[in-house]
C-alpha positions as CSV (number, residue, x, y, z in Angstrom):
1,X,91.7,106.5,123.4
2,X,90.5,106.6,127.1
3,X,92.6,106.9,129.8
4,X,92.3,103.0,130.8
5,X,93.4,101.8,127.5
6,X,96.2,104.4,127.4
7,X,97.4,103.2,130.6
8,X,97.5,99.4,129.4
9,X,99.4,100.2,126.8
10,X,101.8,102.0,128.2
11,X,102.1,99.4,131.1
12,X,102.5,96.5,128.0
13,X,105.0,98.7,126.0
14,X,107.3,99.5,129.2
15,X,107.1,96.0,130.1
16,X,108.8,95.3,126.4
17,X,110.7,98.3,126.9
18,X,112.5,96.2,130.3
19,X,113.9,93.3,128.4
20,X,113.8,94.6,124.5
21,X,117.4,94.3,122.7
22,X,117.8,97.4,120.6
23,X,120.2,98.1,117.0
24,X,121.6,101.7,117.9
25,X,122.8,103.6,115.2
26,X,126.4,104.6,114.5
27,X,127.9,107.6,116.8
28,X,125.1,106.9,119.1
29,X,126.0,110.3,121.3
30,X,125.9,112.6,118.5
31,X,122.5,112.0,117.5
32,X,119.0,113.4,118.2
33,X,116.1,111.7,119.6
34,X,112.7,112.4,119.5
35,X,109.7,110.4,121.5
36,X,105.7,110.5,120.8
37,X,104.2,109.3,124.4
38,X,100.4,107.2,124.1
39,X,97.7,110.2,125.0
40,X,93.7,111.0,125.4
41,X,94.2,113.7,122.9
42,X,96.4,115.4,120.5
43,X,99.6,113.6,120.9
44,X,102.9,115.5,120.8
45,X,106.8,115.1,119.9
46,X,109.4,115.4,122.5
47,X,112.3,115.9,120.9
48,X,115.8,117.6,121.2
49,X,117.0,114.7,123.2
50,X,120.1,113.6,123.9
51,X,121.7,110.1,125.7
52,X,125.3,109.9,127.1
53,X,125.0,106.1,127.1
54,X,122.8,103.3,125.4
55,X,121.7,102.8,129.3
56,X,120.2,106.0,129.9
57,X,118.0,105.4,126.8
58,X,117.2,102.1,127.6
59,X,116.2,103.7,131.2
60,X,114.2,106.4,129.4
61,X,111.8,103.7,127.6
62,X,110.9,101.5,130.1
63,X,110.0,104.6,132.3
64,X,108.1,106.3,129.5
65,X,107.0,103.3,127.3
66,X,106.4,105.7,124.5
67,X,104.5,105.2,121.7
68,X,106.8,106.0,118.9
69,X,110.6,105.8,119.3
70,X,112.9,107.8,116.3
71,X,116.5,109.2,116.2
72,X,117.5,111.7,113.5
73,X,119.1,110.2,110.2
74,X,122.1,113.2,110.9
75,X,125.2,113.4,113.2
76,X,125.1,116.9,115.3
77,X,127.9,118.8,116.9
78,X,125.4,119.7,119.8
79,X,122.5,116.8,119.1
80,X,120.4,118.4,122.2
81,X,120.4,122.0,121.4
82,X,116.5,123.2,120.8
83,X,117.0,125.0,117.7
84,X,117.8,123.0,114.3
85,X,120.2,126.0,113.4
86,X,122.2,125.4,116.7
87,X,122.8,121.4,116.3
88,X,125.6,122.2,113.8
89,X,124.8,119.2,111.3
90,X,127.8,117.0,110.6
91,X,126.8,114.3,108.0
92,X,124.3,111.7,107.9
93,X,122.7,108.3,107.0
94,X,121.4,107.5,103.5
95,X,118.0,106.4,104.2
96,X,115.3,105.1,101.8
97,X,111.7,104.4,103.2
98,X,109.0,102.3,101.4
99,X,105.5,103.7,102.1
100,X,103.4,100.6,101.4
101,X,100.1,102.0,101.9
102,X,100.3,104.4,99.4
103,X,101.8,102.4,96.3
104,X,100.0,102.2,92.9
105,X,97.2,99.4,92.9
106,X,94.4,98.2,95.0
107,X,95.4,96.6,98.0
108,X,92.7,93.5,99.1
109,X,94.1,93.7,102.8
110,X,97.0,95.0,105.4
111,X,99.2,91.6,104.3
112,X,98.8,92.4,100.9
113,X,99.6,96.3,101.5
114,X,102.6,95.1,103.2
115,X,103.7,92.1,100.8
116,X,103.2,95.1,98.2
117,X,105.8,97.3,99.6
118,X,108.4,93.9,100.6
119,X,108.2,93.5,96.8
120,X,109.4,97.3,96.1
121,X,111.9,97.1,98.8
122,X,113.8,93.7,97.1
123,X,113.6,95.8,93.7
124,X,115.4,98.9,95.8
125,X,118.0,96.3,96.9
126,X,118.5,95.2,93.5
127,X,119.6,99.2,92.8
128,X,121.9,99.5,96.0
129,X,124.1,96.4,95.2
130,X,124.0,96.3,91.7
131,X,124.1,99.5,90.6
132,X,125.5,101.9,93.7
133,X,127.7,98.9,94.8
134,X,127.3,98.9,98.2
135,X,128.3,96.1,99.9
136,X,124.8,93.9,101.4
137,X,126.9,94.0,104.8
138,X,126.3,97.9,104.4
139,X,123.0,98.0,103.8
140,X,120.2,97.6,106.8
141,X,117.0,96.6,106.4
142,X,114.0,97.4,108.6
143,X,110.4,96.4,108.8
144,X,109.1,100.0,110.4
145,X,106.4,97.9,112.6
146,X,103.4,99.7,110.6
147,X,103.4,100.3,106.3
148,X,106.6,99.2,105.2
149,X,110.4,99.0,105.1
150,X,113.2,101.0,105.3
151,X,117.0,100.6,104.3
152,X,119.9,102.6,106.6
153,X,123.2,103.0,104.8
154,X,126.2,104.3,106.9
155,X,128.6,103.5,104.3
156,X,131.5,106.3,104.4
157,X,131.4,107.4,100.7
158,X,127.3,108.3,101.4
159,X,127.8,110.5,104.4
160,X,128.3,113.9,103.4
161,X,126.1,114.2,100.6
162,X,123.8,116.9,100.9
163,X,120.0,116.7,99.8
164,X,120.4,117.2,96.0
165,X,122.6,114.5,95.4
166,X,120.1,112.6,97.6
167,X,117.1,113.6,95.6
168,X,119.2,112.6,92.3
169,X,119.6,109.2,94.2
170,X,115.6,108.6,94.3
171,X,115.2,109.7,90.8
172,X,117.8,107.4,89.3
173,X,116.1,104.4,91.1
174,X,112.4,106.3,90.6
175,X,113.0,105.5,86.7
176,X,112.5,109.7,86.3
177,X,114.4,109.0,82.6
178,X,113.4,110.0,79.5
179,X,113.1,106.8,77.5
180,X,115.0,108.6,74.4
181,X,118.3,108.7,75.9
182,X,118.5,104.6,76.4
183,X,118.9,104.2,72.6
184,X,120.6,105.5,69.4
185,X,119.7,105.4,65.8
186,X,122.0,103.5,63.4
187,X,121.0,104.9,60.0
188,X,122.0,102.5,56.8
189,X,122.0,104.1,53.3
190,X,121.7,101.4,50.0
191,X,121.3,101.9,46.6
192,X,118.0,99.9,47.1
193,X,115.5,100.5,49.9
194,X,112.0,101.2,50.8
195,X,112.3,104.6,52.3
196,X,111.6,107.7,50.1
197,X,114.1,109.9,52.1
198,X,117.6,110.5,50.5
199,X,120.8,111.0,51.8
200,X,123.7,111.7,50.0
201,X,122.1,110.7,46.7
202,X,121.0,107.3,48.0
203,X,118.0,106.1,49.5
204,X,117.5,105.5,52.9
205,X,116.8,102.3,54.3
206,X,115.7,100.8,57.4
207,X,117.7,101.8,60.7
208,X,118.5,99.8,64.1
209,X,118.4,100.6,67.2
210,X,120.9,100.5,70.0
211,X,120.0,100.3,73.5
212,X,122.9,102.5,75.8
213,X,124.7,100.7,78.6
214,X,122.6,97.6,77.6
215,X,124.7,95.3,80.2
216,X,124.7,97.5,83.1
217,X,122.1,99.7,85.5
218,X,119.2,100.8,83.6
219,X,120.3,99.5,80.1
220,X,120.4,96.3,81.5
221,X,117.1,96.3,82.8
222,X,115.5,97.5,80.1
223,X,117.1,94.6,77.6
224,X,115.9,92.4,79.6
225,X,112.6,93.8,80.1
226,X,112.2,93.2,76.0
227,X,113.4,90.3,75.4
228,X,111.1,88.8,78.2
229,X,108.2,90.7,77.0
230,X,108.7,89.8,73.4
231,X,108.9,86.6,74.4
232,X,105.9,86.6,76.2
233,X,103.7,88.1,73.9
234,X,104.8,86.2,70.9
235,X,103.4,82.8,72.3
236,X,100.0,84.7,72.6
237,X,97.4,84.3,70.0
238,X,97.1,87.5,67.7
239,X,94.2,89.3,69.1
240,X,95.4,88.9,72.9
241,X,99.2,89.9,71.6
242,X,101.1,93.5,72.3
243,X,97.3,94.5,73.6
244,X,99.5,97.3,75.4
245,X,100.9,98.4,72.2
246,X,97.5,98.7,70.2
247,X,96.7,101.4,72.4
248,X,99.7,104.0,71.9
249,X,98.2,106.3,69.0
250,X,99.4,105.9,65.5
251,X,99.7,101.7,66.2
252,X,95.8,100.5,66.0
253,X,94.4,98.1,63.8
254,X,96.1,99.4,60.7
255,X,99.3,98.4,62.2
256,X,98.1,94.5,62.2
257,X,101.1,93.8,59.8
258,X,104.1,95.4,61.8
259,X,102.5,93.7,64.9
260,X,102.7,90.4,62.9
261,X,106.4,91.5,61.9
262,X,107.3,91.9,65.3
263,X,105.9,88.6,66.5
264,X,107.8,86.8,64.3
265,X,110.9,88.5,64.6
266,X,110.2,88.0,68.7
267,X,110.8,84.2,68.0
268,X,114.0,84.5,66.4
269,X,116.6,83.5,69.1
270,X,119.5,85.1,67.6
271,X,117.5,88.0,67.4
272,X,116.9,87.9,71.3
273,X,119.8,86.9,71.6
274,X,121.2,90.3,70.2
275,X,119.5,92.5,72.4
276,X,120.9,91.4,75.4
277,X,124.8,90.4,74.2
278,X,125.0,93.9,72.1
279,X,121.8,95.9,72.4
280,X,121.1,95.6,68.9
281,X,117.3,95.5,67.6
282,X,117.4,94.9,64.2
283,X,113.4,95.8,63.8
284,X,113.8,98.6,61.2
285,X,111.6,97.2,58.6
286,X,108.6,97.4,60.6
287,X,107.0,100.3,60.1
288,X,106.3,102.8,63.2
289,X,109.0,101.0,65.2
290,X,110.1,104.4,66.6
291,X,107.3,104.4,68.3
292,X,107.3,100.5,69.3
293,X,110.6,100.9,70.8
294,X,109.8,104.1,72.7
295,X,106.7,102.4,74.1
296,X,108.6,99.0,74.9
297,X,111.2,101.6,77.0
298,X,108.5,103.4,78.7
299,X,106.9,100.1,79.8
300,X,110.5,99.0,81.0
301,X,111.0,101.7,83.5
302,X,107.2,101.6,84.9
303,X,107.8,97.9,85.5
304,X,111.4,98.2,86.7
305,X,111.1,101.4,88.8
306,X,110.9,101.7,92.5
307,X,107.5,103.4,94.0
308,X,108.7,104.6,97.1
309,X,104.4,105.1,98.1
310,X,104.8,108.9,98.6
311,X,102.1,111.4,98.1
312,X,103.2,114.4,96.6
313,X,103.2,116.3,99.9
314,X,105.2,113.2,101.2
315,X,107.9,113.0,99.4
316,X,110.2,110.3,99.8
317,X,112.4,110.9,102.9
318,X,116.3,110.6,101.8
319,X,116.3,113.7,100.5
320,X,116.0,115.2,104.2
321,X,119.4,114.8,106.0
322,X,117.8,116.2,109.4
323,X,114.6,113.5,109.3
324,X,114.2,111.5,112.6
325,X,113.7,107.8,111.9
326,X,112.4,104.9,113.7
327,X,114.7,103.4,116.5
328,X,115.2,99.4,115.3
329,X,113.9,97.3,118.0
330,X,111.3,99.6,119.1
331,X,107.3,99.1,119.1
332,X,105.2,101.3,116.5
333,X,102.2,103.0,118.7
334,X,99.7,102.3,115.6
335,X,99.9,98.5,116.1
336,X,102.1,97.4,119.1
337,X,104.9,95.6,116.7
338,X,108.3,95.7,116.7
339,X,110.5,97.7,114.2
340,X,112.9,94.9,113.1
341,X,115.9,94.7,111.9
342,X,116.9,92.4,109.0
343,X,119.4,90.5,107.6
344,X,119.8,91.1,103.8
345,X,119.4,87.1,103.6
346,X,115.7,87.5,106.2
347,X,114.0,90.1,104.0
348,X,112.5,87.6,101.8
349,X,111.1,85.2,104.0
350,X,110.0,87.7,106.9
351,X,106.8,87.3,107.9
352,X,105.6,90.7,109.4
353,X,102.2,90.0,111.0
354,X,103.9,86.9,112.0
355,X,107.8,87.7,112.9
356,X,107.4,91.4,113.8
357,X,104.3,90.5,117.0
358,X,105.7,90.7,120.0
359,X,103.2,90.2,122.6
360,X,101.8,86.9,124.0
361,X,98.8,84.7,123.9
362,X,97.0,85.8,126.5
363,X,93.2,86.4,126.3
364,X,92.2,90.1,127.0
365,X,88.8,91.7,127.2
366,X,88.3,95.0,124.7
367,X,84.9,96.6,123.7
368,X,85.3,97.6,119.8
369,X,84.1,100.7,118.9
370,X,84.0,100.1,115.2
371,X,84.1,97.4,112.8
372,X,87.9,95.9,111.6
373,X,89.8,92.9,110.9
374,X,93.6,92.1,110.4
375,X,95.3,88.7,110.2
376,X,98.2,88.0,113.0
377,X,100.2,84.7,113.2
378,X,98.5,83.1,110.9
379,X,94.7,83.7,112.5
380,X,92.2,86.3,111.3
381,X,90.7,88.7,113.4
382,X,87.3,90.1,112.6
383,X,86.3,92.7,115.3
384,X,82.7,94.0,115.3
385,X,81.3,96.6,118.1
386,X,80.9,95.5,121.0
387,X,82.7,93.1,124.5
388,X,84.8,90.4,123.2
389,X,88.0,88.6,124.3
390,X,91.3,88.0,121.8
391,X,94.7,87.4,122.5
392,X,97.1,90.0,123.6
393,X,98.6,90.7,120.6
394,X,95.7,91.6,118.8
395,X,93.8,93.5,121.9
396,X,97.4,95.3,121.2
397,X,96.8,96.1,117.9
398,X,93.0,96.9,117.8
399,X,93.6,99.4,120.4
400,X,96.7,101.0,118.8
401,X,94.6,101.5,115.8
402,X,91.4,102.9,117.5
403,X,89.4,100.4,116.9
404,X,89.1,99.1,120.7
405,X,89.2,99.9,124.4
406,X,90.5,98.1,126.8
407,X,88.1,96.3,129.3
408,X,84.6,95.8,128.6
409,X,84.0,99.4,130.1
């Protein structure tokens, strides 16, 4: 950006800066903070900070305006000292951040990115109160102002943990599982049967499966998963039903008949019924079903499973207990909204290029120096190169993201 627009947008962010409320985190002394400033080049982090009172950091924005506000997910003995080694870490935050832009599936717009990633943060929620038990009071949301949300948890019991019981967090709710240790065999031996196996002189028959812990956590999920599938499918006509089934090797076309088993056995109530009282899936007579259930389990955790939208080299941030985070209530310097803090009860209905746009109405000149468009409250934006006028909040936004100056100059 030029030195014109980065002026402006410091000037616009300080004067946010001069009335903005902010959510400080817990222990607010003992933490470190960190600051990226609006710049004509390479920008730079200014960090090892440190604030005796909420005051002197609310002093510290409106004089810098800054582009990007964080403090560090950890607790330090000496929160300013300039060496990591020298902080003396204390405990810290469990934090979980949802990296829309980079989830599985092609994304038509930035609303859609971002209703993409809302819908894998009310799946993570699902994990933290139903299967960690914390309490929704203890868990904080936060639209991060640019790709997605994040969840702070200060709850006591979380504190301590160091990063590979974090990392064993993000795996559990990552579905990293191996589908064979959801379920158990129940063999059944009759003097009559259509196996050609024996055991102990008598041949085998037909055995059930048992889904593990099928009314709690992942069990849970995963009964319910089937029984809604099954129940899909089943009202399907044949050559549109269990299409993802067809394609796992060793269940093609010459499996027609089991498919046509399981179909029939999918509209039996009881049957349904079963899996989800007592884990019990009495399919044993179809033939391959080893291989049915397996698949049905894999499919269970792909759909269930949070995708946190990390690249390999970015891996998902709670398992780094020394990360800096985004400062609630402060403005993101890629598209001049605020990071907002939620309400359990908001997270649903919030709005983000509506709710999180903080700027006014306002018409401002900008010259575009490339083509984009974005949707804000409810109007769409189309920017091609060249002088035009838009509101504020969007001359905001084009010019955090590069795509305008300020002025028609």
């Amino acid at each position: 950006m030029n030195e014109r627009t980065r002026s402006f947008l410091v000037s616009k962010f300080q004067e946010y800066y001069s009335h903005a409320e902010l959510r400080l985190p817990p222990e607010f002394m003992s933490r470190e903070w960190g600051f990226l400033e609006f710049s004509t080049g390479d920008p730079f982090m200014r960090r090892h900070r440190e604030f005796g009172s909420p005051g002197e950091l609310h002093d510290y924005l409106k004089g810098i305006g800054p582009a990007h506000a964080y403090y560090s997910v950890a607790c330090y003995e000496y929160p300013g000292a300039p060496k990591m080694k020298e902080k003396n870490w204390l405990r810290a935050d469990l934090i979980f951040d949802i990296d829309s832009d980079h989830l599985p599936g092609k994304i038509s717009s930035y609303s859609d990115m971002l209703e993409k990633g809302k819908r894998e943060t009310l799946k993570l929620l699902d994990f933290l109160i139903n299967d960690f038990g914390f309490k929704e009071e203890d868990v904080h949301a936060v639209f991060s102002g640019g790709r997605g949300y994040h969840f702070h948890i200060n709850d006591p019991t979380v504190l301590p943990l160091e990063s590979p019981q974090r990392r064993e967090i993000v795996d559990y709710v990552s579905g990293k599982l191996d589908p064979k240790m959801h379920y158990t065999k129940e063999w059944m031996v009759g003097e009559h049967g259509s196996g050609t196996d024996t055991f102990k002189g008598k041949t085998e028959v037909p055995y059930k499966y048992i889904l593990k812990n099928y009314d709690t956590g992942w069990g849970k999920r995963i009964a319910q998963y089937i029984v809604q599938y099954l129940i899909a499918e089943s009202v399907k006509e044949d050559k549109d039903m269990f299409k993802e089934l067809r394609k796992v090797s060793g269940l093609g076309k010459s499996s027609n008949k089991s498919f046509q088993a399981l179909k029939k056995i999918s509209q039996n109530p009881d049957t349904l019924k079963g899996i989800i009282e007592n884990g019990r899936l009495d399919f044993g007579h179809i033939d391959n079903f080893h291989i049915i259930m397996e698949k049905l389990i894999e499919q269970a955790i792909e759909s269930s499973k949070v995708n946190f939208g990390s690249t390999q080299v970015d891996e998902p941030v709670t398992a780094d207990i020394k990360r800096l985070i985004r400062l609630p209530g402060s403005l993101h310097g890629k598209s001049g909204m605020k990071v907002t803090a939620l309400r359990i009860d908001e997270l649903e209905s919030f709005e983000p290029l509506n709710d999180a746009v903080v700027f006014g109405e306002r018409t401002v000149k900008i010259k575009a120096i490339k083509p984009f468009a974005v949707q804000m409250k409810r109007k769409d934006f189309i920017l091609e190169e060249g002088v035009q006028e838009v509101p504020e909040y969007a001359a905001v936004y084009f010019m955090c993201r590069g795509a305008a100056e300020y002025g028609p100059n």
